[in-house]
SETOR-54100 format. One record per atom (N, C-alpha, C, CB): x, y, z. Coordinates in steps of 0.1 Angstrom, whole numbers, plus 5000, padded with zeros to 4 digits. Each point is the difference from the previous one (the first is absolute). Glycine has a CB too. Example, Ala and Ser with C-alpha at 12.3 -4.5 7.8 and 13.67 -1.06 7.14 Angstrom:
// SETOR-54100
513249435078499150125000500950125000498149885012501550234981500950115000499250115008501249944978
***
This chain:
// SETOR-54100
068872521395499349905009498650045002502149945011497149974982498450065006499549895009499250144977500149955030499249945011498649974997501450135015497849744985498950024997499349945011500550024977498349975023499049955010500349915010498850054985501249885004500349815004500950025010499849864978501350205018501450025008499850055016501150074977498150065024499550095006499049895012500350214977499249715016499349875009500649935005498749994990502049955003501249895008500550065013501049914976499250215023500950095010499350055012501250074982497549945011498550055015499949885004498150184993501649695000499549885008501349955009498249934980503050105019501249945006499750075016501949984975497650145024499950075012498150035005503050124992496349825001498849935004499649945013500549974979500249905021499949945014500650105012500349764987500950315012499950095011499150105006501649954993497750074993498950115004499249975006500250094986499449765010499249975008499849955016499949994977501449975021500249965018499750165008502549774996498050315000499950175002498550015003502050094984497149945010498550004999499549885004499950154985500049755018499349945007500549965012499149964983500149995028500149975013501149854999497450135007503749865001500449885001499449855000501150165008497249874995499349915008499050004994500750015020499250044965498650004993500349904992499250245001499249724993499749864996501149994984496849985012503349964987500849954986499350054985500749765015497850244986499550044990500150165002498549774997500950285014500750165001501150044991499549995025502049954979500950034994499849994985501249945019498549904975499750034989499350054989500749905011497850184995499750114995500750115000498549925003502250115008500850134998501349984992499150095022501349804977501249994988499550014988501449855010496950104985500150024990499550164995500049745000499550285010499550165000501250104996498349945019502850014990501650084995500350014987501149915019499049924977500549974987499250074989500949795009497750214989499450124995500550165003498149835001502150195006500450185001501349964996498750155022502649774979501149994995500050024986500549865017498450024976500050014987499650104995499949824999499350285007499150134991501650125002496349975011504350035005501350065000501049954988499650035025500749874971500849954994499850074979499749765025498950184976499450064985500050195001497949744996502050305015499950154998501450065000497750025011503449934993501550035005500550024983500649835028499550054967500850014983499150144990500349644999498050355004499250104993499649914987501450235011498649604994499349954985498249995000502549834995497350174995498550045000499249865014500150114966499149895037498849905009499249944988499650165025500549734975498749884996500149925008499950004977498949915021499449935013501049904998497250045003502949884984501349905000501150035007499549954982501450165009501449975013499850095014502049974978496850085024499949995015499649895008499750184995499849725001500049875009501149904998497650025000503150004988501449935002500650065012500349964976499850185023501150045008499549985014500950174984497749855018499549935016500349855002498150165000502449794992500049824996501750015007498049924970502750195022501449965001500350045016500850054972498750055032499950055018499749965003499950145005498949754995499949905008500649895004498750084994501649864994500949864996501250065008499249904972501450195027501850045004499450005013501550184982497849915028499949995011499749875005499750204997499349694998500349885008501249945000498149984997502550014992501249974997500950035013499550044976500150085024501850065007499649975018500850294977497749745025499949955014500149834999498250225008501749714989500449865000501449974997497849954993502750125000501349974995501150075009499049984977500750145027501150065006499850085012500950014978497650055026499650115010499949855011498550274985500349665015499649865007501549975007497849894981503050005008501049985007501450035009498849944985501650215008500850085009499450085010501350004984497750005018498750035016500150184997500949765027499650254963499550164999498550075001501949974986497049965004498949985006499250035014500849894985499850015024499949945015500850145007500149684994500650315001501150145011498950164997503549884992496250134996498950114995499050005007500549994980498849905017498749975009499850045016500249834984501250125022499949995016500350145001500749745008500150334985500150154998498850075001501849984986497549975005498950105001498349945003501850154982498549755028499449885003498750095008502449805002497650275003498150085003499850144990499949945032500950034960499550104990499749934986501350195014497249884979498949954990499149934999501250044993498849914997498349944996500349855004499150174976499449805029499949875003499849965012501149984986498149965014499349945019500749845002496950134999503849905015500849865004498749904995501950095024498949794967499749845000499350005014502149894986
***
């Protein structure tokens, strides 16, 4: 069974949106978050390409930032959003990280 990048992405971005509720403020602006998701999904993808040990080019490094991104919206709209896991994270760690209240 080999593991490759792509894979390795699907699997950071699934757990993406948590990170992010984690590091940012419950109460910070919407765009906040979404710089720091995509900021994640970049270190996901560079983790992802360095884990297997396949070579870096700029191509399938922005796929694989493409695929951590895409999965993490995905999975916060699809599954974190609706079962309030998100929301329960957030209020968890609701004065702790980045972001100045709305």
């Amino acid at each position: 069974c080999t593991v490759t990048s792509q894979t390795i992405a699907v699997i950071g971005g699934i757990v993406l949106p948590l990170l992010v509720a984690i590091v940012t403020r419950a109460d910070a602006p919407p765009a906040v978050k979404a710089i720091v998701n995509g900021l994640l999904a970049a270190v996901a993808a560079w983790v992802a390409t360095v884990i297997p040990g396949t070579p870096i080019d700029l191509k399938s490094a922005l796929v694989t930032i493409g695929i951590a991104w895409g999965t993490s919206i995905a999975s916060y709209f699809g599954l974190w959003k609706p079962s309030g896991v998100t929301d329960a994270v957030a209020s968890a760690t609701s004065n702790f990280g980045i972001g100045k209240p709305q």
